[in-house]
Structure formats: C-alpha cells, structure tokens
N, C-alpha and C positions, 0 to 999 in steps of 0.2 A: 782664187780662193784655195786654200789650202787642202788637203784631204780631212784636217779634224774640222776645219769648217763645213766642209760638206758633210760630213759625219752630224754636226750640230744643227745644219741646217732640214735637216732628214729628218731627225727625229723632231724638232719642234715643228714641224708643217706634221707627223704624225700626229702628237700630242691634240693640234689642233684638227686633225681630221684630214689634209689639206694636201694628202698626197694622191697622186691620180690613181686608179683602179691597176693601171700597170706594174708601178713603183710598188704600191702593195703587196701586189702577187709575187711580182719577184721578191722582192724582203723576206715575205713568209714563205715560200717554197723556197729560197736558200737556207734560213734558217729552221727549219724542221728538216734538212736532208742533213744539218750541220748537225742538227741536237742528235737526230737518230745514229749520227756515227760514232757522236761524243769526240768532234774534232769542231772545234771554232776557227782552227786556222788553216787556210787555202793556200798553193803550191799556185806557179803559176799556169803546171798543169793540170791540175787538178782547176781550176779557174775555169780553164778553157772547155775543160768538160761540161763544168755545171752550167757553163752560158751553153752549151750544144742541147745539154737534156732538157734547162727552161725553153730553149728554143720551139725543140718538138711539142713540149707536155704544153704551153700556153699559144696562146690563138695570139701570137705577134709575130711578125715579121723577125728573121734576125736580125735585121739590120736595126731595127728600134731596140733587141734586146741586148745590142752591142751596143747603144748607143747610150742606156740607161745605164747597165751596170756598172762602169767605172764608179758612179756615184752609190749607186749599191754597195758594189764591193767595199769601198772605202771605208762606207758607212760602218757595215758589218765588221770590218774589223775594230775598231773602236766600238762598237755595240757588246759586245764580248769581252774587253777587255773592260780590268776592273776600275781604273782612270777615268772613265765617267759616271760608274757606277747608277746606273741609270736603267738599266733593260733586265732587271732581274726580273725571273719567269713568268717574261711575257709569252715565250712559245714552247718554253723547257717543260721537258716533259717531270714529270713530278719523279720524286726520288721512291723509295719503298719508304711506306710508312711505319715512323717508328711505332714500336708496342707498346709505349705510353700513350699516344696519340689512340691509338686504334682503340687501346681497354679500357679508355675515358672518353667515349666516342657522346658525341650531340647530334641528333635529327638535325635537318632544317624545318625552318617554318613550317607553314601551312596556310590554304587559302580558307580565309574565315574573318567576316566581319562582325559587327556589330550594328544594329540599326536601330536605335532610340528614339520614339514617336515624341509627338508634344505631349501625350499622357504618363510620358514615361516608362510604358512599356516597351520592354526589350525583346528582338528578332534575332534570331542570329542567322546570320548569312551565310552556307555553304554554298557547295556545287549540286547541283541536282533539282532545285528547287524549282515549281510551275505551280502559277493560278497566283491570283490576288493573297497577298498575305494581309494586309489593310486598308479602310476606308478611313481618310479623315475628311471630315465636311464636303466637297466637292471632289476629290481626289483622290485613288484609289493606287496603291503600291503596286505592281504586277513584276512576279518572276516568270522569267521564261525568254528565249532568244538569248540567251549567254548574257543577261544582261538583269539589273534590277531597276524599272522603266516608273517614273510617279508619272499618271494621268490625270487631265481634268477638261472640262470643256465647257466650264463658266469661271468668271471672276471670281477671289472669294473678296467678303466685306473684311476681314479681320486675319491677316499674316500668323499662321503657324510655325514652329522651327523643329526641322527633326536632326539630328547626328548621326551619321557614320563614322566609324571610329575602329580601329585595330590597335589589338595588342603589341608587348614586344612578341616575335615571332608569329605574328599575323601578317596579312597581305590581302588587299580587298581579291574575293574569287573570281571577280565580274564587273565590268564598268555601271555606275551609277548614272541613271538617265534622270535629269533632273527636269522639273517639269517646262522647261524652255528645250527641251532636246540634249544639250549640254554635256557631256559626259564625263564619268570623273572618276578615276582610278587611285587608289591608297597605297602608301607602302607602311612598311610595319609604323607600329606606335606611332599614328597619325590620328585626323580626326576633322571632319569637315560638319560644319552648322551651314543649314542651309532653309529658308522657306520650303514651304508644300506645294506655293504657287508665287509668280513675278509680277507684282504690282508694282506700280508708280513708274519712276523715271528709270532706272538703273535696279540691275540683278548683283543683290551682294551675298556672297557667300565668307566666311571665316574660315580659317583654315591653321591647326599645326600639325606641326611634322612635315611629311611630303606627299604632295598627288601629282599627276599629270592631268592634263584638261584638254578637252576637246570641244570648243566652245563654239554654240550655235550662234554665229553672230546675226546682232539685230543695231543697228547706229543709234536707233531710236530709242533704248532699252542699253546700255552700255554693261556688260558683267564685267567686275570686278572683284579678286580675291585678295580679301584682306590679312593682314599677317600681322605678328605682335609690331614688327619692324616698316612693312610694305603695303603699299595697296597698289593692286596691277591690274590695271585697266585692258580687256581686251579690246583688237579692230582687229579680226577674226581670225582666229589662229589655232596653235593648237603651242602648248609650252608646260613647261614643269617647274615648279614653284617648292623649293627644298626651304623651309621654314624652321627646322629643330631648333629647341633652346640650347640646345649644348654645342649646336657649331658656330663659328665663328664671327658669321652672318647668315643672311637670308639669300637666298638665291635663285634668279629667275631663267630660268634655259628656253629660250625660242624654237622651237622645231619648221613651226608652219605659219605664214601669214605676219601680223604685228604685234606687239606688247608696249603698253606706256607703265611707265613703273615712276611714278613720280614727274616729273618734267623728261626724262628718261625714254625715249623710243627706241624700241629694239627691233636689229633685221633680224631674220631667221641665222643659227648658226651662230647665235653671239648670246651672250651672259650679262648678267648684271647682279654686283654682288652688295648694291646699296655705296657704292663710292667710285668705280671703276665700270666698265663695257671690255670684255672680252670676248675675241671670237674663239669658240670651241665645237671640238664635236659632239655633237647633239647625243648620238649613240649612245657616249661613254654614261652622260645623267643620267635616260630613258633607260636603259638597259635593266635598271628593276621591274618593272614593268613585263618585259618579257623574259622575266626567271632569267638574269644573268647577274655576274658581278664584274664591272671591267674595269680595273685599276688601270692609269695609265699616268705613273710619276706622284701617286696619292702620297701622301706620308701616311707613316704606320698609325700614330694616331686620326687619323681620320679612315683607315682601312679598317680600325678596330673598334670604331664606334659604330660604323656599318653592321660589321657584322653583330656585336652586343644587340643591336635590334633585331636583328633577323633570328639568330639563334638563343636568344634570350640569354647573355651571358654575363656575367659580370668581367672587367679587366682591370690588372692589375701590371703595372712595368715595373721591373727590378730597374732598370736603369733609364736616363734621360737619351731616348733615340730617337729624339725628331730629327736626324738629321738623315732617319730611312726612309728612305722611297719604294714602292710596290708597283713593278709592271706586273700585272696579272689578268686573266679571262676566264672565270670558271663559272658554274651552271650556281644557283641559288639552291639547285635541290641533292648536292652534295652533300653528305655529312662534314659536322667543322675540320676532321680528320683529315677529309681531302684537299679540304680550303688550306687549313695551316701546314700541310706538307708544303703542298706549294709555295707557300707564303716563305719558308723555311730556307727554299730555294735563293732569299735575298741574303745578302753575304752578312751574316753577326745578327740574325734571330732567330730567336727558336722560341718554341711555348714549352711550359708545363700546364696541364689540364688537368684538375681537380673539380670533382663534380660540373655546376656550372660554372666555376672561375679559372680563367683562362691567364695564367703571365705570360709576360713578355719578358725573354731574359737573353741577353747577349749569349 
C-alpha cells in the first residue's frame, strides 16, 4: 500500500469513527503541535523528535508509537497538503477574526422549548423550572430533575396529543420524559406529537426536524417514530432520527441497542438514509445534543443549513461550491463570528454578514 493509500485509508476509517484511541491521540497531538508552529511539514529530525515527545506525553509504549506512526506520519503529510483537500480546520486553530465578521456578530441559540397541551395552551420550557406545570385527565406534567417528566398511574379511556416543538435557534433545555419513560431531546426548528398516555398495541410518536430518543423499551408495546418519509421501530435502543424537509433524506443514527426502519435492521454505529446502511460515527450526528457542531467532510451546503437553524439565519451563495467540504469541531455556544472564522479556514470561502443573511462567496 502506498503512502497516499495509507493517507486515505486514515482518514476514511476517521470519517467513520474507526481509528483506535491510540492512532487518534497521535493524529491529534501531531497536528496541534504542527498547527501551533505554523509548520505542516517534518524533517526527518524533526520526526524523530515528535515520535520522542509523543512517546513521553502518551501512556504507550515506544515501541507501539514507533510502530503506528509511519502510518501517521504519512497520513499527515498528505492531510495538509492541498491535493486532497479534505482536512480543512479540523484542529487549525482559527485565524484573527475579520471586522466584518466580528461588527455583524449573531448570538447562538438558546435553550427553550415550547409545549402545546391538547387545549392548546401554550408552556414554554426554559431552565430552571420545578413543580407540576399541568393536569390533563389522569396525567400530570412535572418539571424538576433536569428533565420535563409526564405522569399517570391509570389508563386513560380517550388518547390526548400534546407537541414539543422549537424554534429556529431553539434547542429543547431538557429531555422530555414521556409517559412510558422514553426520553426525548429536540434540536432547533423540530417538533414531536406525542399522546399524554400509551394505549393499545404500539407507542407512536410524529416527529420533524431532529431528536435523539432514548427509548424505554417494552416488546409488547413496540415505540415507533414516524417521519414524513420513515417509520422506525425501536427493540431497545437509543438512536437519532434527522427528519428536516430541506435535507436530502431522512436519517436514522443508531448509538445503542436496535432500530427497524422499514424491513431495515440497524446495528449500533451504522445509518440509514432510506436506500443505503452506512457505518458511521455516532458522535459526529449526537454531537447537537451536547452543545457541539462536528463537521467531518460535510459540504458547505449542509454545514450551512445547520447552522441557518441554530442561529436563525438566512443564506445566500455567490457561487456554486458544492464541491467544499468542512472538517470542523466547535462549541454550539459560539457566536456565528467564531463559527465562520473557522469555516474560512477551508481554502476559497469566506462570508459577508449582513444583519441575519449570511453569503457565501469564493
């Protein structure tokens, strides 16, 4: 295998998650010692070095970290170089932000839902919130424990439906415990119907936009979430179900346990986009969920449609650049300044930011 096949082979077993905790740490601690010098390319002693100092600084043997890095090193030099154009700032550190950027600066989000009873009264869900916020027939709403928990502790005779739902630049504050246990997290401009209590054979919920689920499983009682395109049957899992009308397809991300999506079984670690099963890493989906954004090879239009929801923006391309890809890792609670610095970082884009509309221009 050659060294740009090694180089290829790195990074798609990254893409997909699927390098070991060693290869990681080495990759990333060469490459932030590389970015910090502002030198991508290694001497052969200058090599010898950096295998000496990963040696000490990481809990491996030399002998394993002699034995890994040829493929490292390989790796890295083609990673940097613009021929595969592929690794834009994944670890680079961000450049000084222009003064356009900064004096057109956007918040991020905010955590804040909406909760819409069957009478149509509307809650709104922040942080902070404790005690019963509603009663409907057997079933009472309760904030408190990080969580918005519905109780009941009889049957009811007649299914009520209530909505959760976030704006753009909302984000649910708190997982929704639905009254089978179930729990169920929002990202922006999302929106889950759901009963006040699980009658009959099977728990179905509706769902657009994107949640993540952590579902109490029951065999007897099957939950499934329905999508304009999908319906995904859990056997006991935990999985993320990206649903938006503006992307491409529907998207199902396995984390824990099983998903049927159709005739469709998915293992943990694997996707399904309604015509294909890929294995991915689970992180990269999840990662709204815990305040991050982690591109890893996204094109710009889907890195742009992300954030359009989170910071509530409009976009606009001067030119046709789907042919850009974004390696990127930054926090959700960044202003968009810091986001599209970075982003900047990939070779032939830049923004101009006017009010909320954001271009894209070579």
């Amino acid at each position: 295998m050659t060294q740009k096949d090694q180089a290829r082979d790195l990074l798609t077993r990254y893409r997909e998650g699927r390098l070991s905790p060693e290869e990681k740490r080495l990759l990333d601690s060469w490459y932030n010692r590389q970015a910090e010098a502002g030198d991508a390319q290694l001497s052969d002693a200058e090599m010898d070095e950096t295998i000496r100092s990963l040696a000490a600084s990481l809990p491996l043997e030399a002998a394993k970290v002699k034995r890994l890095w040829p493929r490292i090193a390989a790796a890295a030099s083609v990673l940097v170089a613009c021929s595969l154009g592929l690794y834009y700032g994944l670890h680079q550190q961000p450049k000084p932000q222009t003064a356009q950027l900064v004096k057109n600066d956007i918040t991020p989000g905010h955590n804040q839902a909406t909760l819409t009873l069957a009478n149509g009264k509307k809650i709104v869900l922040t942080k902070g919130l404790n005690g019963i916020l509603a009663t409907q027939g057997k079933t009472t709403i309760q904030a408190g424990n990080n969580d918005i928990a519905y109780n009941n502790t009889q049957t009811a005779d007649q299914l009520v439906y209530n909505t959760l739902s976030t704006a753009r630049g909302e984000q649910s504050p708190y997982p929704l415990v639905l009254a089978d246990g179930t729990k169920v997290w929002l990202n922006a401009q999302s929106s889950i119907t759901f009963p006040t209590i699980f009658n009959g054979k099977e728990r179905m919920v509706k769902l657009t936009g994107e949640a993540y689920f952590e579902v109490k499983h029951n065999a007897a009682q099957p939950f499934k979430v329905q999508t304009a395109n999908q319906t995904i049957e859990d056997i006991g899992t935990s999985f993320d179900v990206n649903a938006y009308g503006d992307e491409q397809a529907t998207t199902t991300t396995l984390v824990e346990g099983s998903v049927k999506v159709g005739s469709v079984i998915l293992k943990p670690g694997q996707q399904f986009n309604g015509a294909k099963v890929t294995a991915v890493s689970t992180a990269q989906y999840t990662a709204w969920k815990n305040g991050d954004f982690d591109f890893r090879g996204d094109r710009i239009e889907s890195v742009m449609r992300q954030l359009a929801r989170w910071y509530n923006i409009e976009v606009i391309y001067q030119q046709d650049l789907k042919d850009k890809v974004v390696y990127a890792q930054i926090s959700r609670s960044k202003n968009i300044s810091s986001v599209l610095n970075l982003l900047e970082a990939t070779k032939g884009i830049h923004f101009k930011v006017e009010g909320r509309r954001v271009t894209v221009i070579e």
